[in-house]
PDB file of N, CA, C and O in Angstrom:
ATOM      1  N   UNK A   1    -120.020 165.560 -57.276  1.00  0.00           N
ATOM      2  CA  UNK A   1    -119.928 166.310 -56.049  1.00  0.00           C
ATOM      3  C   UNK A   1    -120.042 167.792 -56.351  1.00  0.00           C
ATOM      4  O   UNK A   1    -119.458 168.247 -57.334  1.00  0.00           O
ATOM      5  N   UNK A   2    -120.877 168.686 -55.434  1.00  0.00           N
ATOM      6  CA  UNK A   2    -120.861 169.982 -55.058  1.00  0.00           C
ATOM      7  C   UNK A   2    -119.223 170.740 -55.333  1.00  0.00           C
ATOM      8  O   UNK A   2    -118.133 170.773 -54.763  1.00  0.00           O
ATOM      9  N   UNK A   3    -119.939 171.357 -56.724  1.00  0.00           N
ATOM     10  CA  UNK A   3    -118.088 172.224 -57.048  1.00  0.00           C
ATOM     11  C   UNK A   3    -116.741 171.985 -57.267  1.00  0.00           C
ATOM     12  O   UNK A   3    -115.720 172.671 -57.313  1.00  0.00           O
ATOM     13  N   UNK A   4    -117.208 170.103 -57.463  1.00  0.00           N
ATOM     14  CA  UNK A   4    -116.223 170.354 -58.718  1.00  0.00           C
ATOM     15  C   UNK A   4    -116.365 169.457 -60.023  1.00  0.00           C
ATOM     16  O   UNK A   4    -115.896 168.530 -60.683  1.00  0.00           O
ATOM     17  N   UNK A   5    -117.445 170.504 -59.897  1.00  0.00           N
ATOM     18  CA  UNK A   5    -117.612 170.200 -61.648  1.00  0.00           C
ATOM     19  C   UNK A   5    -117.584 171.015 -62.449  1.00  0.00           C
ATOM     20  O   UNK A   5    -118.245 171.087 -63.485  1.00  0.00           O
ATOM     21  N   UNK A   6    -116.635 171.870 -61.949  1.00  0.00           N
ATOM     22  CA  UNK A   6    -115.871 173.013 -63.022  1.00  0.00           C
ATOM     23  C   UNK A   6    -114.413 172.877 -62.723  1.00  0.00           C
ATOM     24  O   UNK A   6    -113.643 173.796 -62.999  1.00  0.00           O
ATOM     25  N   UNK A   7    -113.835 171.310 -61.940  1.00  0.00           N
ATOM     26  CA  UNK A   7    -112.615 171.384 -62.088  1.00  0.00           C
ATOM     27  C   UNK A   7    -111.862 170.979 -63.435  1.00  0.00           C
ATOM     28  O   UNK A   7    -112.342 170.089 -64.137  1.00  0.00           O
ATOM     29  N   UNK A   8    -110.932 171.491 -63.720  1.00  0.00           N
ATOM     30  CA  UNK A   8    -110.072 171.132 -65.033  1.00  0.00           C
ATOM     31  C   UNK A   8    -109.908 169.637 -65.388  1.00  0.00           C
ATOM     32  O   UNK A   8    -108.820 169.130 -65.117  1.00  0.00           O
ATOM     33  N   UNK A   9    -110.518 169.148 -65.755  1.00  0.00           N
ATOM     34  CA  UNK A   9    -110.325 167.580 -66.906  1.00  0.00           C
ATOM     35  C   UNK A   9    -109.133 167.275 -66.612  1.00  0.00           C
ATOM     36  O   UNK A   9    -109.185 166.303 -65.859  1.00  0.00           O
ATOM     37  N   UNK A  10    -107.721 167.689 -66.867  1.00  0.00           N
ATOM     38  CA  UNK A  10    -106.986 167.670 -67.141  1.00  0.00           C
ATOM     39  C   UNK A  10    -106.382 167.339 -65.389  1.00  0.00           C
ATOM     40  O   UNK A  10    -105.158 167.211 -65.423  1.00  0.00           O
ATOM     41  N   UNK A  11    -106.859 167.206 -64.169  1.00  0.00           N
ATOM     42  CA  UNK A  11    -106.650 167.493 -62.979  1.00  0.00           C
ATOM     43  C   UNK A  11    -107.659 166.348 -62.900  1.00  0.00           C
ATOM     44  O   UNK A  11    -107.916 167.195 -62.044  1.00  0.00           O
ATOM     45  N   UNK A  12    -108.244 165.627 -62.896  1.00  0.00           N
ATOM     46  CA  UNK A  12    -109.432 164.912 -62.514  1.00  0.00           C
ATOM     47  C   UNK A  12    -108.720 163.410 -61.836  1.00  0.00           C
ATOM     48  O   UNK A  12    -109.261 162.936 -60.837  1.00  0.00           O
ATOM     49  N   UNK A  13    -107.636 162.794 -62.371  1.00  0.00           N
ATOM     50  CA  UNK A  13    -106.770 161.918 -61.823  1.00  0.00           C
ATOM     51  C   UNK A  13    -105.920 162.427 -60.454  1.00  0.00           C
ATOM     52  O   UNK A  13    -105.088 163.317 -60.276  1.00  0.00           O
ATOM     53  N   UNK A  14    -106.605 161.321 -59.489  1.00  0.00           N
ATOM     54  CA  UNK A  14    -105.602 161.594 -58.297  1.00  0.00           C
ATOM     55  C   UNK A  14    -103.868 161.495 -58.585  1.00  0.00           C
ATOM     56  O   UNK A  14    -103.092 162.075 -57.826  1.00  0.00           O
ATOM     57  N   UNK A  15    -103.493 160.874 -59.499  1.00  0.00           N
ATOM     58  CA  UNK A  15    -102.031 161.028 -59.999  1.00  0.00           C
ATOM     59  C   UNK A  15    -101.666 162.371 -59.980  1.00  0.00           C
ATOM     60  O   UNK A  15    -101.010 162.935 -59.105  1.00  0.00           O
ATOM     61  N   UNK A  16    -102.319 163.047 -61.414  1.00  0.00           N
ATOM     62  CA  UNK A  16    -102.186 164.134 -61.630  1.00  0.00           C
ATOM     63  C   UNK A  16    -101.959 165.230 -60.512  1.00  0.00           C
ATOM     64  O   UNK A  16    -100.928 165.752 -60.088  1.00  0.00           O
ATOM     65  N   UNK A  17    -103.117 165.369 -60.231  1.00  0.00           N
ATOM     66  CA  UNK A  17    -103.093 166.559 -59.204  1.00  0.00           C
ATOM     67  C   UNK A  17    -101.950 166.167 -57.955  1.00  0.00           C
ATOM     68  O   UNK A  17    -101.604 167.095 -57.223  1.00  0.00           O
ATOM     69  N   UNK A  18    -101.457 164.997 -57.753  1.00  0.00           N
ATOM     70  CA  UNK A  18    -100.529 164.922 -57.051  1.00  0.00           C
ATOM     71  C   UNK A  18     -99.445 165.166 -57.479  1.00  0.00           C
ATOM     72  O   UNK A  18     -98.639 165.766 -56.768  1.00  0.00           O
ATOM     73  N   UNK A  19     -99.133 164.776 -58.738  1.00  0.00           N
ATOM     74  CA  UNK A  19     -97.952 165.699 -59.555  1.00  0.00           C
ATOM     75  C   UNK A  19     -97.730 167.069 -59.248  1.00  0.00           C
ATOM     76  O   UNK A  19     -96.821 167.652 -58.657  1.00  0.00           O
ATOM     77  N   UNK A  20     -99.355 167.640 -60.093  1.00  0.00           N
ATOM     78  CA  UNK A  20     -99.236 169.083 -59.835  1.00  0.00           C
ATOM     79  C   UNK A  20     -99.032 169.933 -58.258  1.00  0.00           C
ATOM     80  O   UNK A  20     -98.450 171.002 -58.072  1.00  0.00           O
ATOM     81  N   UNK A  21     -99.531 169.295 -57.523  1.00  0.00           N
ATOM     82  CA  UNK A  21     -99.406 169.399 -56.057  1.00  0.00           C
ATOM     83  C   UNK A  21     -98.120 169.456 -55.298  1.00  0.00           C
ATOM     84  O   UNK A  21     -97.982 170.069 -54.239  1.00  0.00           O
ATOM     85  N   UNK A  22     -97.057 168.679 -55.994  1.00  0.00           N
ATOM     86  CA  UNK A  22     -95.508 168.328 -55.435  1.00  0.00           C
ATOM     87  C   UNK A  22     -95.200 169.460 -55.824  1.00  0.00           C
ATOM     88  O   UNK A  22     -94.850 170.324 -55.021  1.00  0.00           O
ATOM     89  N   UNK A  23     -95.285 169.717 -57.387  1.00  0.00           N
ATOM     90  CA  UNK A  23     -94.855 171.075 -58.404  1.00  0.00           C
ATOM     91  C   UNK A  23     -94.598 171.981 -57.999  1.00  0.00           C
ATOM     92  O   UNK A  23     -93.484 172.503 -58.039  1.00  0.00           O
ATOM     93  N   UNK A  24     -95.875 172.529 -57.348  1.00  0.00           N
ATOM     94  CA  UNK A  24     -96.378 174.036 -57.050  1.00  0.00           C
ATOM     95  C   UNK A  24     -95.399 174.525 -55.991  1.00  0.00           C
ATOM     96  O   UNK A  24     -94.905 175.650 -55.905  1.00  0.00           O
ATOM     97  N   UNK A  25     -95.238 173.613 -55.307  1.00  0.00           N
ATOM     98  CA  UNK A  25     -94.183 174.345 -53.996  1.00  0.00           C
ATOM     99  C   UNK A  25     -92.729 173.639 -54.258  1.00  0.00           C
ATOM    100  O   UNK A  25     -91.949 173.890 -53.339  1.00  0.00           O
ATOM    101  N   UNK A  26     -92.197 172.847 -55.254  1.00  0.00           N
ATOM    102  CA  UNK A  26     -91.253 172.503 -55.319  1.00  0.00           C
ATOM    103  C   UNK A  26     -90.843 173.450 -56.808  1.00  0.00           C
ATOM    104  O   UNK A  26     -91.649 173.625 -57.722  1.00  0.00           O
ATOM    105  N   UNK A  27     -89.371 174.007 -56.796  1.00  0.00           N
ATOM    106  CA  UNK A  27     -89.326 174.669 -58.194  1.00  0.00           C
ATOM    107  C   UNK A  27     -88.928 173.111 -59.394  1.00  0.00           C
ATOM    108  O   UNK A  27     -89.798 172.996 -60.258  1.00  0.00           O
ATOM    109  N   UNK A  28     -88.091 172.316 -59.458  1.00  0.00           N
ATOM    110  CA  UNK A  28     -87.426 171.293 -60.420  1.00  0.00           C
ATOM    111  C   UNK A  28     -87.666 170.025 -59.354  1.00  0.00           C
ATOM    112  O   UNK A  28     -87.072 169.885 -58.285  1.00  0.00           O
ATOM    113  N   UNK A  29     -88.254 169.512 -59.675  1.00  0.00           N
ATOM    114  CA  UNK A  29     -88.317 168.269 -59.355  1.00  0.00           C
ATOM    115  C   UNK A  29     -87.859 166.922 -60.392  1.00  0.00           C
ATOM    116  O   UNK A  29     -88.182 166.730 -61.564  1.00  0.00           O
ATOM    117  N   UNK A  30     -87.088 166.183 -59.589  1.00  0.00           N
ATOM    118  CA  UNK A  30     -86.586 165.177 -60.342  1.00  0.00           C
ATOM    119  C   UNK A  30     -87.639 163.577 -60.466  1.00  0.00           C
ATOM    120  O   UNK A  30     -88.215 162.924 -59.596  1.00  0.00           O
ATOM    121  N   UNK A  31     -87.539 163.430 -61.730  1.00  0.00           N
ATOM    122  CA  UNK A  31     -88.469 162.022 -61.908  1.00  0.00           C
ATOM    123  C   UNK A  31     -88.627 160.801 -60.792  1.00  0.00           C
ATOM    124  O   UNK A  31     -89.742 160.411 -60.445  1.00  0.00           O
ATOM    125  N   UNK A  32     -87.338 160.211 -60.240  1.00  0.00           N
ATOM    126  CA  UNK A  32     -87.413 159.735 -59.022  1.00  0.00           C
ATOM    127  C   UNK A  32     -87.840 160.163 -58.248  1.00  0.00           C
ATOM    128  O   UNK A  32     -87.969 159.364 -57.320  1.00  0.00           O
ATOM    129  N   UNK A  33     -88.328 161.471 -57.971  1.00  0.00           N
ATOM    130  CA  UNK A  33     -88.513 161.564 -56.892  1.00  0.00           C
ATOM    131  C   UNK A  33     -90.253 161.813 -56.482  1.00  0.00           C
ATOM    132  O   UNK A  33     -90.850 161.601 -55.427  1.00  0.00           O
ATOM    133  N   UNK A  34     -90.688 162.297 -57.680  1.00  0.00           N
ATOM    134  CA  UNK A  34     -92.227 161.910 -58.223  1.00  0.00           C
ATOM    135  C   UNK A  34     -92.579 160.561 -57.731  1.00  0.00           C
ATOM    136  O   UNK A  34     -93.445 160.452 -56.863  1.00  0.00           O
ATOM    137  N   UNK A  35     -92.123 159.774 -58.099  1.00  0.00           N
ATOM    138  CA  UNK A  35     -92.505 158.743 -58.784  1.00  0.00           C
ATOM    139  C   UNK A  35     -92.306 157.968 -56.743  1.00  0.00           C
ATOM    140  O   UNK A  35     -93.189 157.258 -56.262  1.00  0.00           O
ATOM    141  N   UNK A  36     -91.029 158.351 -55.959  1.00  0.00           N
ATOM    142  CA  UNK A  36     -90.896 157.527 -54.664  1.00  0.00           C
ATOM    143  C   UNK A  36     -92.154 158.844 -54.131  1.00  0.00           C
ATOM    144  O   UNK A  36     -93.251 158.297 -54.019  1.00  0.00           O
ATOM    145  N   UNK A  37     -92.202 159.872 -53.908  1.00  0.00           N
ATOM    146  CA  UNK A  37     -93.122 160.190 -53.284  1.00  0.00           C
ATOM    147  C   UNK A  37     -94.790 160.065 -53.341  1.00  0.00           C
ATOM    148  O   UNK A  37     -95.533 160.243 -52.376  1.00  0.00           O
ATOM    149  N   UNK A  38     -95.196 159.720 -54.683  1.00  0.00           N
ATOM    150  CA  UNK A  38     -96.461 159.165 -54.931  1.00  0.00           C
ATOM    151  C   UNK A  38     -96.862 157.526 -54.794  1.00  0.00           C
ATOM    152  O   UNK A  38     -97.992 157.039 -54.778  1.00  0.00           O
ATOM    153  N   UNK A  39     -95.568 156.845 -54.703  1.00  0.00           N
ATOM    154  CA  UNK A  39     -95.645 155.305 -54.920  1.00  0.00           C
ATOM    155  C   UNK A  39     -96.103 155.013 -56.130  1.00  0.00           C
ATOM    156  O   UNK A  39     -97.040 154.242 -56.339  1.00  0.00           O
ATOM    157  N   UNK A  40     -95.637 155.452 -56.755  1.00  0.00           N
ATOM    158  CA  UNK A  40     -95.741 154.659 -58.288  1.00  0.00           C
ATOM    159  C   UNK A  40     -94.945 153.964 -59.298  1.00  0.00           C
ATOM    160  O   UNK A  40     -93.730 154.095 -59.448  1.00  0.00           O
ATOM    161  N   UNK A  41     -95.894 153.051 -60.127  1.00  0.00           N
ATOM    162  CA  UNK A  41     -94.578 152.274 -60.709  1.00  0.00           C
ATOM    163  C   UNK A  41     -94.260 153.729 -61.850  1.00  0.00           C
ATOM    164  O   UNK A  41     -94.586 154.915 -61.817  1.00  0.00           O
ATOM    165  N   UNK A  42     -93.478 152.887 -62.782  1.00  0.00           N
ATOM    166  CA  UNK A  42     -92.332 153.963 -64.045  1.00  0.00           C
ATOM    167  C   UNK A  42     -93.744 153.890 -64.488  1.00  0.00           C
ATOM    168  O   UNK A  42     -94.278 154.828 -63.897  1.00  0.00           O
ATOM    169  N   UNK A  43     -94.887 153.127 -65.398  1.00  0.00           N
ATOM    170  CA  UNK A  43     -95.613 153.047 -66.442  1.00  0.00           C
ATOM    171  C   UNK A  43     -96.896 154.245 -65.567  1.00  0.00           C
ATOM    172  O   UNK A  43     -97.420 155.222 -66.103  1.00  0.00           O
ATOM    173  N   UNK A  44     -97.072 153.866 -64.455  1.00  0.00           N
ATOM    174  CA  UNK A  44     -98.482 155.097 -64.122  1.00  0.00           C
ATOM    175  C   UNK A  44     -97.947 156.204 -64.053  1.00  0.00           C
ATOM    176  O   UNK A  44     -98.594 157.082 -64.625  1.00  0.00           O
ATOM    177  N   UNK A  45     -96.852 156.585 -63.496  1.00  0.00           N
ATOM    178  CA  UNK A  45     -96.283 157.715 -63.726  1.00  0.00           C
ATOM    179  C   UNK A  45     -95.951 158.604 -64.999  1.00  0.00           C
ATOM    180  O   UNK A  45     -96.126 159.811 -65.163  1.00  0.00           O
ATOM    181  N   UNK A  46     -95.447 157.699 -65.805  1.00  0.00           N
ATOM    182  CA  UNK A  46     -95.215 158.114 -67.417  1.00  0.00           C
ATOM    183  C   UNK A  46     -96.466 158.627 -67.996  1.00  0.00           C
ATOM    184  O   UNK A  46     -96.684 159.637 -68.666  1.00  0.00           O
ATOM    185  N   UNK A  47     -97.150 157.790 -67.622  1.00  0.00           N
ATOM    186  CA  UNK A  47     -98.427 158.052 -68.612  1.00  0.00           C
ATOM    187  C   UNK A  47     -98.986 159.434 -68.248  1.00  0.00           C
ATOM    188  O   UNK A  47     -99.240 160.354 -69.025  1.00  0.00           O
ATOM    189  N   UNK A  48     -99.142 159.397 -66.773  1.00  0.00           N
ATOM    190  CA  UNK A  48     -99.779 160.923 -66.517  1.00  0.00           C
ATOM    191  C   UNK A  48     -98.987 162.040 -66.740  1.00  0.00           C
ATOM    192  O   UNK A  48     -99.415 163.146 -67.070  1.00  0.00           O
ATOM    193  N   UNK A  49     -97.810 161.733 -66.552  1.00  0.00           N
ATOM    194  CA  UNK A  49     -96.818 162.977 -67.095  1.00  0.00           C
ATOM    195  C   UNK A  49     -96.850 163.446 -68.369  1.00  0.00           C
ATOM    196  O   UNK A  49     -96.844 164.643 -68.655  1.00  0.00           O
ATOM    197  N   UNK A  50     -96.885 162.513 -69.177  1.00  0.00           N
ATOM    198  CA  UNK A  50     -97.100 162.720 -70.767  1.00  0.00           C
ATOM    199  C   UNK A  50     -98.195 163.135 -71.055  1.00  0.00           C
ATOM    200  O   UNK A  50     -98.236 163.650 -72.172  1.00  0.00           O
ATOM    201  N   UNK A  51     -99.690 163.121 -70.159  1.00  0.00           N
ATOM    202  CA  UNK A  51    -100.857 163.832 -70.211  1.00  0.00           C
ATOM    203  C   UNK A  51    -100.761 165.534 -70.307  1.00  0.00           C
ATOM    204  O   UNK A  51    -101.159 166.369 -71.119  1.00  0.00           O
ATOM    205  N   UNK A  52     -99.816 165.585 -68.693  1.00  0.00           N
ATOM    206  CA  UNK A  52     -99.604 166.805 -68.631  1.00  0.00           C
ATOM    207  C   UNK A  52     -99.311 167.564 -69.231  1.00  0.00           C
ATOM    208  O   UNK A  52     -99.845 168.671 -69.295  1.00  0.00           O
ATOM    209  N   UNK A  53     -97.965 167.015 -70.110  1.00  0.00           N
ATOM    210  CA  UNK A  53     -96.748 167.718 -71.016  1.00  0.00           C
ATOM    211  C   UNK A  53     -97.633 167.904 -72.035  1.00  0.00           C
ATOM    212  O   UNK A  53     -97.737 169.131 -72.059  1.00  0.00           O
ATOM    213  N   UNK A  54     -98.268 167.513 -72.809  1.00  0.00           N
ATOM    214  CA  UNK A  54     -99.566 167.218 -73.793  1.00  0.00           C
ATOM    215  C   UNK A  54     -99.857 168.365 -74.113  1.00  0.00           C
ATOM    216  O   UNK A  54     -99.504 169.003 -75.105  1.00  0.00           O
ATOM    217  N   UNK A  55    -101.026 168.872 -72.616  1.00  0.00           N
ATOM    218  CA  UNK A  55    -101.305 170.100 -72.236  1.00  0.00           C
ATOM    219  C   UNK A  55    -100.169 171.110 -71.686  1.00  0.00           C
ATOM    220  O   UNK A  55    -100.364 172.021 -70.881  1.00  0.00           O
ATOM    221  N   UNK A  56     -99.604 170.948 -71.963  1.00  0.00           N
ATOM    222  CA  UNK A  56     -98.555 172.119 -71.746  1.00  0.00           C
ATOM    223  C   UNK A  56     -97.996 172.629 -70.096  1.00  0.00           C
ATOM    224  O   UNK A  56     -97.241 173.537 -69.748  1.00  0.00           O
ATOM    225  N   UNK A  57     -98.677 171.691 -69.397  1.00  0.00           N
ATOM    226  CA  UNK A  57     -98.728 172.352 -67.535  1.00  0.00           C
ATOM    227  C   UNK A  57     -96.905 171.727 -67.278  1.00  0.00           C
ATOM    228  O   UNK A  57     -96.132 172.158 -66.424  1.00  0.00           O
ATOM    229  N   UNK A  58     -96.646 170.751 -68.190  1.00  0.00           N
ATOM    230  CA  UNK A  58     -95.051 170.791 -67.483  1.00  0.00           C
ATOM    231  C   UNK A  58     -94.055 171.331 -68.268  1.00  0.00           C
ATOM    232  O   UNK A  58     -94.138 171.527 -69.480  1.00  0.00           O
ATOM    233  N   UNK A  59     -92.865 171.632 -67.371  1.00  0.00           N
ATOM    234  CA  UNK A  59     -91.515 172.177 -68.409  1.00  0.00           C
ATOM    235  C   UNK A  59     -90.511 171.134 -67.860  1.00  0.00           C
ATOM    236  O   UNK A  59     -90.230 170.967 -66.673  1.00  0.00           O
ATOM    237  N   UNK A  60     -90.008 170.445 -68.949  1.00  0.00           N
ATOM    238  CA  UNK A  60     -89.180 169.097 -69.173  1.00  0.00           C
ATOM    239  C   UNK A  60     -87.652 168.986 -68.835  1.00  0.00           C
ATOM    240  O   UNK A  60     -87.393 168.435 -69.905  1.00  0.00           O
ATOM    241  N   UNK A  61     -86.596 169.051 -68.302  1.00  0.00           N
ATOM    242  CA  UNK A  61     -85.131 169.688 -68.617  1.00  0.00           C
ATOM    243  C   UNK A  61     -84.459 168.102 -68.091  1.00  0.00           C
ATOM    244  O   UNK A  61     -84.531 167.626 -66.958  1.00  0.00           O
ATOM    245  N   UNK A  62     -83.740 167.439 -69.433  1.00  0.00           N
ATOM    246  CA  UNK A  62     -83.342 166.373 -69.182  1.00  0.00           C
ATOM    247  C   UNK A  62     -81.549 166.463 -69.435  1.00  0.00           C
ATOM    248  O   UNK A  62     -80.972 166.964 -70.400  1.00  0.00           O
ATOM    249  N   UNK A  63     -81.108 165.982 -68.555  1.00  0.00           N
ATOM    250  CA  UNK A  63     -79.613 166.594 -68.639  1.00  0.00           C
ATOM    251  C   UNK A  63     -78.745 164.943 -67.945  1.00  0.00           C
ATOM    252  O   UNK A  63     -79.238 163.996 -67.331  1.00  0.00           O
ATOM    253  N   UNK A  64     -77.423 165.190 -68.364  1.00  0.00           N
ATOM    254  CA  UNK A  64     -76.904 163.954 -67.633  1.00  0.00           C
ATOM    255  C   UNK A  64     -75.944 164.447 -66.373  1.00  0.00           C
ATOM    256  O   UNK A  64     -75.173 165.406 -66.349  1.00  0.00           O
ATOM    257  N   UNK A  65     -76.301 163.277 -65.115  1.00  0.00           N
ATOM    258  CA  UNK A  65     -75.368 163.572 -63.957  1.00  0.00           C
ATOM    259  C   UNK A  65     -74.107 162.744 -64.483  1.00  0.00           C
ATOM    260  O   UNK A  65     -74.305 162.019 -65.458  1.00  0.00           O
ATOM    261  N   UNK A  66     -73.393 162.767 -64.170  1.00  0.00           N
ATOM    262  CA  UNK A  66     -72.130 161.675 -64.372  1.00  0.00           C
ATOM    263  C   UNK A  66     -72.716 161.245 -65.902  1.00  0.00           C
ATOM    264  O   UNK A  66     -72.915 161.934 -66.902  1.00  0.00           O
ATOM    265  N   UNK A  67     -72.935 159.564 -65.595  1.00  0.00           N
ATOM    266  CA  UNK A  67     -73.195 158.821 -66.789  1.00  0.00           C
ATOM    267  C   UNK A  67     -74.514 158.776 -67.015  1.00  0.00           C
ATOM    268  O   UNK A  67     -75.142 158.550 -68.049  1.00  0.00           O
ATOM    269  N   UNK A  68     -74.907 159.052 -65.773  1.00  0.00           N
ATOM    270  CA  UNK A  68     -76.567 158.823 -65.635  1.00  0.00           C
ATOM    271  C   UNK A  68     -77.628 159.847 -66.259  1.00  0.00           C
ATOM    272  O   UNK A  68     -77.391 161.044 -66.098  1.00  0.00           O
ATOM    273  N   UNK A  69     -78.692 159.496 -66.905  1.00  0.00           N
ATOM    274  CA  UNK A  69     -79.617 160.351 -67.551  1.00  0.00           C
ATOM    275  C   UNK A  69     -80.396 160.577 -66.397  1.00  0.00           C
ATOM    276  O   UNK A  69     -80.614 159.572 -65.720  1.00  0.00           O
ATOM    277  N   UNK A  70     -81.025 161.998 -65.874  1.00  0.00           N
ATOM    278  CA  UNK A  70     -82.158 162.577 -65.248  1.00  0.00           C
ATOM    279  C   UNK A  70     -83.013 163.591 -66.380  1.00  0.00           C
ATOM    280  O   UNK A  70     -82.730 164.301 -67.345  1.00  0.00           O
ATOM    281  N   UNK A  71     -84.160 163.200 -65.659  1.00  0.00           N
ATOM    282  CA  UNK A  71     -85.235 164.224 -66.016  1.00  0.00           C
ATOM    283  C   UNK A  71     -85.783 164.443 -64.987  1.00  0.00           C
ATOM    284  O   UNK A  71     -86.033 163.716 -64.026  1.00  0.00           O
ATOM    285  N   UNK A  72     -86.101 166.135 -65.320  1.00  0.00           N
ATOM    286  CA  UNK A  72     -86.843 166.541 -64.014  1.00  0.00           C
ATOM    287  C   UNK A  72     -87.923 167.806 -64.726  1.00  0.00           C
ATOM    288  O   UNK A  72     -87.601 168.408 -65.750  1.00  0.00           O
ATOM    289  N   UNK A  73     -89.438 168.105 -63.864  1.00  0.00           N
ATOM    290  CA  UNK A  73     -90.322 168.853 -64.345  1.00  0.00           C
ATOM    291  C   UNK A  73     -90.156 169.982 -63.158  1.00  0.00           C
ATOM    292  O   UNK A  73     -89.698 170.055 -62.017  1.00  0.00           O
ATOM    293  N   UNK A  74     -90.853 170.872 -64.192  1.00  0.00           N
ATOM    294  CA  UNK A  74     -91.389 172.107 -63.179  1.00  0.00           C
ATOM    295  C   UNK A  74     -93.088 172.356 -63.939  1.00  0.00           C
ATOM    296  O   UNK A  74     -93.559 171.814 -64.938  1.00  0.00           O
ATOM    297  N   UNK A  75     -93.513 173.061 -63.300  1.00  0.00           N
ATOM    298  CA  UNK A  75     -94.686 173.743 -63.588  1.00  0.00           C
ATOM    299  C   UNK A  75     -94.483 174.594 -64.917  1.00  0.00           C
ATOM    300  O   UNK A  75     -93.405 175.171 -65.058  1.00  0.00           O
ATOM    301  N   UNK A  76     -95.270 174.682 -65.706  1.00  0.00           N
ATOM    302  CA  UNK A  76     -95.115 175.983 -67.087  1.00  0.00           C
ATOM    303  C   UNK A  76     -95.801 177.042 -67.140  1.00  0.00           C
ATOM    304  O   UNK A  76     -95.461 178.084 -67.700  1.00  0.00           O
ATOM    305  N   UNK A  77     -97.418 176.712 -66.207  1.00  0.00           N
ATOM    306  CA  UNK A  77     -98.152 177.656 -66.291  1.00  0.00           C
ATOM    307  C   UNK A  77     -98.419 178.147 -65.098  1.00  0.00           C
ATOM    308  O   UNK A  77     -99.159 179.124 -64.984  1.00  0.00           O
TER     309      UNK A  77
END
């Protein structure tokens, strides 16, 4: 298609850019909540996240609530 074929590789998955898309206007977003707002299972989600982080576009901050482990991203760049 007409213009975008100078979009970033790294953006070319409708996952992705829906990640990055939640990101941009959200500051910390939590993994659940990725994952209920895109409809995805844990494994499509993981995978594209770990694409991202790869390339450097996420910042990671995994901390515990109570007993419970969260992770949540923000944007890096």
């Amino acid at each position: 298609m007409k213009g975008f074929d100078k979009l970033n590789k790294a953006f070319d998955s409708r996952v992705r850019l829906g990640v990055m898309s939640i990101l941009v206007v959200n500051d910390w977003v939590k993994y659940g909540d990725l994952k209920e707002r895109l409809s995805l299972t844990d494994g499509n989600l993981a995978s594209h996240i770990a694409s991202l982080e790869k390339l450097s576009y996420l910042e990671v901050r995994k901390e515990f609530v109570g007993k419970r482990p969260q992770t949540s991203y923000k944007i890096s760049k």
